[in-house]
C-alpha positions as CSV (number, residue, x, y, z in Angstrom):
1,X,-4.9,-38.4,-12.1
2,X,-3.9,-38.9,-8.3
3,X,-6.8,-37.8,-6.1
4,X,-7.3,-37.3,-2.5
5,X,-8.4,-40.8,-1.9
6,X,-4.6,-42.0,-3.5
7,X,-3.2,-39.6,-0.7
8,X,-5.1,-41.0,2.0
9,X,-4.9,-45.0,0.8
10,X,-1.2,-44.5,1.0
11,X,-0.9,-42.2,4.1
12,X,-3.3,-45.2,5.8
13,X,-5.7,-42.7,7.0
14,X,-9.7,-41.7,5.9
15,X,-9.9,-39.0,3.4
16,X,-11.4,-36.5,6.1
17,X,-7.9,-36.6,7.8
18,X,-5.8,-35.9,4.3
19,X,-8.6,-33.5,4.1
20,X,-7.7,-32.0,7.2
21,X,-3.8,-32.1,6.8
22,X,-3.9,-30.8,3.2
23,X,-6.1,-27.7,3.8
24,X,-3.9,-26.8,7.0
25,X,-7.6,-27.3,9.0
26,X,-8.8,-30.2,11.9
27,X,-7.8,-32.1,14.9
28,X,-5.0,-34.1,14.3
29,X,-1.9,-34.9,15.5
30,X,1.2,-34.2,14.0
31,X,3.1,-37.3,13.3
32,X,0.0,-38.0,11.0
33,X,-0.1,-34.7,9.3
34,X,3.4,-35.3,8.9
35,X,2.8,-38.7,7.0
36,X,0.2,-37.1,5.2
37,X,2.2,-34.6,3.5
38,X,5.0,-36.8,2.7
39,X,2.5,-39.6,0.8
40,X,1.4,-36.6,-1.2
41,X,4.2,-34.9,-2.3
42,X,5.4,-38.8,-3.2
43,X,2.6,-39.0,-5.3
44,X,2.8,-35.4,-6.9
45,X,-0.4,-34.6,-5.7
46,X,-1.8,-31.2,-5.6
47,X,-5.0,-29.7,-4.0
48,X,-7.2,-28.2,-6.2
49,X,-8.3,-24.6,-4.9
50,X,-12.0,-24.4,-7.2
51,X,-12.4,-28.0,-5.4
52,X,-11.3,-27.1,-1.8
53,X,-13.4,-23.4,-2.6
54,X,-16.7,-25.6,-2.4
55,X,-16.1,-27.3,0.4
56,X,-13.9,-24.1,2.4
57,X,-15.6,-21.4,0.7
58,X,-12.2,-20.7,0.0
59,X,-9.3,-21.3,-3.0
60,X,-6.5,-20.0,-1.4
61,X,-5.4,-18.7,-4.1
62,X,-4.5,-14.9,-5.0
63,X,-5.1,-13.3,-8.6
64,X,-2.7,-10.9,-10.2
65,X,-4.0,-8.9,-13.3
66,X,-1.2,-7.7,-15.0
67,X,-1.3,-5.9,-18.5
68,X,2.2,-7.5,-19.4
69,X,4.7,-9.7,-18.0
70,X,7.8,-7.6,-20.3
71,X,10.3,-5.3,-18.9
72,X,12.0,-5.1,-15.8
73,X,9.1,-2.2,-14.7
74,X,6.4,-5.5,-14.3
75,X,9.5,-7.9,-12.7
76,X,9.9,-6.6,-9.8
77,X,6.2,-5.7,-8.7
78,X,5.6,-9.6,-9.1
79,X,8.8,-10.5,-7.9
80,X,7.6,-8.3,-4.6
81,X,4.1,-9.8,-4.9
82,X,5.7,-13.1,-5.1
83,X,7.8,-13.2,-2.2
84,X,5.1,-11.6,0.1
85,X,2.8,-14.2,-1.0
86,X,5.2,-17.0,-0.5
87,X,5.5,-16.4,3.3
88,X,1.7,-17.4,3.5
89,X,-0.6,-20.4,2.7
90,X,-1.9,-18.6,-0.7
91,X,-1.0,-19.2,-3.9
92,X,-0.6,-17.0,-6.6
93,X,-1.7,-16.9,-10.3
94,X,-0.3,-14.3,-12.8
95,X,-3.1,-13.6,-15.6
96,X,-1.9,-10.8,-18.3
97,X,-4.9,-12.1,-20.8
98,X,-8.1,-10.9,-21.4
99,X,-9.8,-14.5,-21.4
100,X,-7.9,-15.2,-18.4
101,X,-9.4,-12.3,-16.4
102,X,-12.5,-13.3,-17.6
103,X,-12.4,-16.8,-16.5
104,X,-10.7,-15.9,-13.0
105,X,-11.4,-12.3,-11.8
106,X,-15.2,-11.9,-13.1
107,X,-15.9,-15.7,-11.8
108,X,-14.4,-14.5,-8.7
109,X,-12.3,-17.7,-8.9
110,X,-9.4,-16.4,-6.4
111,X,-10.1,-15.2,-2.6
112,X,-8.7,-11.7,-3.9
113,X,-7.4,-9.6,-6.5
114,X,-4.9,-7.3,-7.4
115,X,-5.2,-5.2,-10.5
116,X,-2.4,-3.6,-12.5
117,X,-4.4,-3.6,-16.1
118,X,-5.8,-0.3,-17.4
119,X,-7.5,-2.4,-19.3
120,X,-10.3,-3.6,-17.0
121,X,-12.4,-1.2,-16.4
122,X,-13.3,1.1,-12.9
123,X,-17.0,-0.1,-13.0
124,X,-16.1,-4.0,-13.4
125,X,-13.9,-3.5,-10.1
126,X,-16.3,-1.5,-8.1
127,X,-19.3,-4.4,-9.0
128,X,-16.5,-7.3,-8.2
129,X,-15.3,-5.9,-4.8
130,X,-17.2,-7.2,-1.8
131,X,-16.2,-8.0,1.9
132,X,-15.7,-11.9,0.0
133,X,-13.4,-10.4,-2.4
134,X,-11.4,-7.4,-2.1
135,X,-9.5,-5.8,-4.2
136,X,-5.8,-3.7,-4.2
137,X,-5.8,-1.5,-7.7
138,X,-2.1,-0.1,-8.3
139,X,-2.9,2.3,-11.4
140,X,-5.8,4.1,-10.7
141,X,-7.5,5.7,-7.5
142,X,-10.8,4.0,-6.7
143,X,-12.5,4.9,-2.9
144,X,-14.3,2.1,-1.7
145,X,-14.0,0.2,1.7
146,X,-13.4,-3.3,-0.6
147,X,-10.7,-1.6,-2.3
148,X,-7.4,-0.7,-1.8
149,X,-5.9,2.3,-4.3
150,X,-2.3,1.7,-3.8
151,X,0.3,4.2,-5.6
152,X,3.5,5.6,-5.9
153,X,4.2,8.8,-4.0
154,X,4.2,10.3,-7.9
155,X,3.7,13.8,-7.0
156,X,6.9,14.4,-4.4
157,X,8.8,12.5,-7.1
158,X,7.9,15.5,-9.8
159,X,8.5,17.7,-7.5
160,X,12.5,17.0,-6.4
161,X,12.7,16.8,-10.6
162,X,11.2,20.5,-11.2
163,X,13.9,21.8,-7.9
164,X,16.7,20.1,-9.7
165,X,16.5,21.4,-12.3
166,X,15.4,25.4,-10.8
167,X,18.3,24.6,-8.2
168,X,20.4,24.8,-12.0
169,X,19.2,28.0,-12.6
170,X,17.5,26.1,-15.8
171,X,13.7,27.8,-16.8
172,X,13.2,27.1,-20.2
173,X,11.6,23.8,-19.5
174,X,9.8,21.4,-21.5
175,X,7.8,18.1,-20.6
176,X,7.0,14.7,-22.2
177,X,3.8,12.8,-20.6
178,X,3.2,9.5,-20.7
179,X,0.2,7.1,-21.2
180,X,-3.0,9.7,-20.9
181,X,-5.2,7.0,-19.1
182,X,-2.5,6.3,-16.6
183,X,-2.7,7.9,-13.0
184,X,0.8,8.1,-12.8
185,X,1.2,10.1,-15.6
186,X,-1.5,12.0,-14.7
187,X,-0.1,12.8,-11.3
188,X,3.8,13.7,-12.6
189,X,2.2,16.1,-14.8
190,X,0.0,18.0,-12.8
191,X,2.9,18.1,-10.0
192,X,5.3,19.4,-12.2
193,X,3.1,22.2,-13.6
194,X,1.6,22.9,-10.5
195,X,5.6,23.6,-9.6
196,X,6.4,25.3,-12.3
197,X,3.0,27.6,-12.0
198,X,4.2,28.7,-8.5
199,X,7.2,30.2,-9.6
200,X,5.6,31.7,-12.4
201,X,6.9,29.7,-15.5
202,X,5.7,27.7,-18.4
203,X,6.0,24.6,-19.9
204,X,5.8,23.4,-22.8
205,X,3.9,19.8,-23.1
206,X,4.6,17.6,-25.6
207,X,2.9,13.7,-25.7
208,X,4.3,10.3,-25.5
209,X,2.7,7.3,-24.3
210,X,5.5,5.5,-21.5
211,X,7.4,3.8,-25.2
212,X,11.3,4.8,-26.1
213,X,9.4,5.9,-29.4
214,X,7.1,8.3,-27.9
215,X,10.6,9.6,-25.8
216,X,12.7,9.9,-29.3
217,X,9.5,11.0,-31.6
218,X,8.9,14.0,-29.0
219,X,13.0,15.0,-29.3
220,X,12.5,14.7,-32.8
221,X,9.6,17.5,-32.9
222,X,10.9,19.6,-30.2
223,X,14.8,19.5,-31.9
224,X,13.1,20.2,-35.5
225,X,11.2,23.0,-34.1
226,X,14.1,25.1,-33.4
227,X,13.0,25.8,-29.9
228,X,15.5,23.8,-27.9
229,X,14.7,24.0,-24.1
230,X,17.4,23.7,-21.0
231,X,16.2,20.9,-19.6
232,X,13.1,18.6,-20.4
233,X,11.3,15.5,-17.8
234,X,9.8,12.8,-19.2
235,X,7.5,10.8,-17.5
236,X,9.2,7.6,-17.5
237,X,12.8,6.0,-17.7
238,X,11.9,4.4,-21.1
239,X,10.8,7.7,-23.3
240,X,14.2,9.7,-21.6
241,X,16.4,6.9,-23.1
242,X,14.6,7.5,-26.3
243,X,14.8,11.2,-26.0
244,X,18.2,10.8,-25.4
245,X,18.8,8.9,-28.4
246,X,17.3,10.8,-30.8
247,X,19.3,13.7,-29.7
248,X,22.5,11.8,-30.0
249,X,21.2,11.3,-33.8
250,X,20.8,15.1,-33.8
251,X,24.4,15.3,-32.7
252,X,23.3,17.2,-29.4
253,X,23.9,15.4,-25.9
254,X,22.8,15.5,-22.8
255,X,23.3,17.3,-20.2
256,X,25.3,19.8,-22.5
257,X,22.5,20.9,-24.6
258,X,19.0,19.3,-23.2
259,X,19.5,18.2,-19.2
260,X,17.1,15.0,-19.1
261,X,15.4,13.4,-16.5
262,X,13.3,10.0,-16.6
263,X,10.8,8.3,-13.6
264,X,11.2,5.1,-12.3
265,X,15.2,4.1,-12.3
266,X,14.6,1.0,-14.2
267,X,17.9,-0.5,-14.2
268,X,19.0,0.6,-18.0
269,X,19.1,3.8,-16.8
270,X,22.2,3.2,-14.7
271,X,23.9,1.9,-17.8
272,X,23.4,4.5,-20.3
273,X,25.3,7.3,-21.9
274,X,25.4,9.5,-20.3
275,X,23.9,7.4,-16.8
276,X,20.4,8.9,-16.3
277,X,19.2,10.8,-13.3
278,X,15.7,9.4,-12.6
279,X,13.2,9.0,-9.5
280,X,12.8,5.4,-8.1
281,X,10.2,3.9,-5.8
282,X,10.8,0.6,-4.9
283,X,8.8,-1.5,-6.9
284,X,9.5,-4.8,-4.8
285,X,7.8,-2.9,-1.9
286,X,5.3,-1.9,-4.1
287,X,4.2,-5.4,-5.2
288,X,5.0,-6.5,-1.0
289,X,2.8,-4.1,0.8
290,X,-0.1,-4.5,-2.1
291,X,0.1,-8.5,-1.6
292,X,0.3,-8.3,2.3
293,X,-2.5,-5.6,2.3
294,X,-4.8,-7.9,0.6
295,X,-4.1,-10.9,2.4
296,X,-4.6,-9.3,5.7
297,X,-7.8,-8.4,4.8
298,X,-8.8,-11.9,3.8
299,X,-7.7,-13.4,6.6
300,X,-8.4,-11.2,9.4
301,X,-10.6,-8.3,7.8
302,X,-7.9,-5.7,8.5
303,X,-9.2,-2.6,6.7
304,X,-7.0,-1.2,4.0
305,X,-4.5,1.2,4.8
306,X,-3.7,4.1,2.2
307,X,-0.1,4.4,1.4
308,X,1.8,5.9,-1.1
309,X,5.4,4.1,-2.2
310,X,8.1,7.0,-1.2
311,X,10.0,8.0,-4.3
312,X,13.6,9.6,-4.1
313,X,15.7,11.5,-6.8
314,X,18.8,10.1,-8.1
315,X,21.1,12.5,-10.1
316,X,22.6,11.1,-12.4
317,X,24.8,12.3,-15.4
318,X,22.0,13.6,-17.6
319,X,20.9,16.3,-16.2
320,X,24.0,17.6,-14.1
321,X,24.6,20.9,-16.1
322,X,28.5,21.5,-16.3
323,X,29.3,24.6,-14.3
């Protein structure tokens, strides 16, 4: 294994000053930083941040704990996290495993976390976060000074959906939730009935979990049921296109018989049949601003800022009634 020492043996300088060049820190000048980097990166050698953390007090490294790495939804939050990260010294590890999270989020093995895993719990965050390691959550709304709650602007989203559809003259209206222990879900719903409560109509709820499944199971009940509404939001991309499936199966389409509407414009929606109309928030933004949010506060102990992602409506052919 090439060490330090290798570095500085073939750089022709002490270890204190490959120290110094390698951790971006010291006094020196920069011809020999120069030289420095260039006999490491002949050698293949590579800091390592739980090493430099003991001597620094720092690993330079960011965390990202992710509940899956699939689908297109995930890609381009750590594609955003990843390019925000890449304009800085840090590093980033991805951990989507349970023993993973263990290992580097409880050990508080990174300089700072950001957590998009329902899975780990509100009370493990709130004991992690401290002024030495915050935090940026992106499903869930935690207040704390070490933590940053950063979400999608979910409820204006619902809201453009509920108009579209009214603007249609459409009122028999039916909605299919997603995941119950997610915040965005929680948030489209209550918008959306909170709209369709102010001008006096109700809505029929029926329960899917963010799968294409859940979408086609819940077209199957409501289609067998007999009670076909006008026009029906689901609370992601992925259970419209399954909605919209099963009711191609039932020989109905959309926007014809059911208009259809879907959150998040993942980009199958542009490709189906019929193209889906769908809210999008830009998800490379939303990885971006939660990666430069947590840096800043590492480095300079700039306090979180709230912000939601803006969402905006795209009609699509789905749910644009015929006149």
């Amino acid at each position: 294994m090439v060490t330090i020492k290798d570095v500085a043996k073939r750089a022709n300088v002490s270890i204190t000053s490959a120290s110094y060049a390698l951790n971006g820190t010291g006094t020196i000048s920069d011809e020999t930083r120069q030289r420095i980097l260039e006999a490491a990166e002949a050698l293949n050698y590579h800091p390592n941040p739980f090493a430099r953390k003991l001597k620094t007090g720092k690993t330079l490294t960011i965390g990202v704990f992710i509940s899956r790495f699939g689908g297109a939804f995930y890609e381009d939050i750590l594609e955003g996290i990843h390019a925000a990260v890449m304009e800085t010294k840090y590093e980033l590890i991805v951990c989507p495993e349970s023993k993973t999270t263990q290992k580097f989020l409880v050990q508080r093995e990174v300089d700072g976390a950001i957590i998009f895993d329902s899975r780990i719990r509100n009370d493990t965050i709130i004991n992690l976060a401290s002024k030495d390691f915050p935090i940026v959550v992106m499903d869930r709304y935690i207040p704390n000074k070490h933590l940053c709650s950063l979400l999608i602007d979910n409820q204006h989203g619902a809201k453009e959906v509920f108009n579209h559809f009214y603007t249609q003259n459409l009122r028999k209206i039916a909605f299919v939730t997603g995941a119950l222990d997610s915040i965005d879900n929680t948030e489209r719903t209550h918008a959306f009935l909170k709209e369709a409560d102010r001008n006096h109509m109700k809505i029929p709820i029926y329960n899917g979990n963010f799968t294409e499944v859940s979408g086609y199971n819940a077209a199957k009940t409501m289609i067998e049921s007999k009670a076909l509404p006008e026009a029906v939001m689901c609370a992601n991309d992925q259970m419209a296109i399954g909605f919209m499936r099963a009711m191609k199966d039932y020989q109905l389409s959309a926007p014809g018989d059911i208009a259809v509407v879907g959150f998040d414009d993942i980009p199958l929606s542009r490709y189906t049949q019929p193209t889906l109309s769908t809210v999008a928030a830009s998800r490379l933004e939303w990885g971006a601003s939660a990666a430069k949010q947590l840096i800043n506060y590492i480095e300079h102990r700039q306090p979180f800022q709230p912000y939601r992602i803006p969402t905006q409506f795209i009609p699509r052919e789905s749910s644009q009634k015929i006149k």
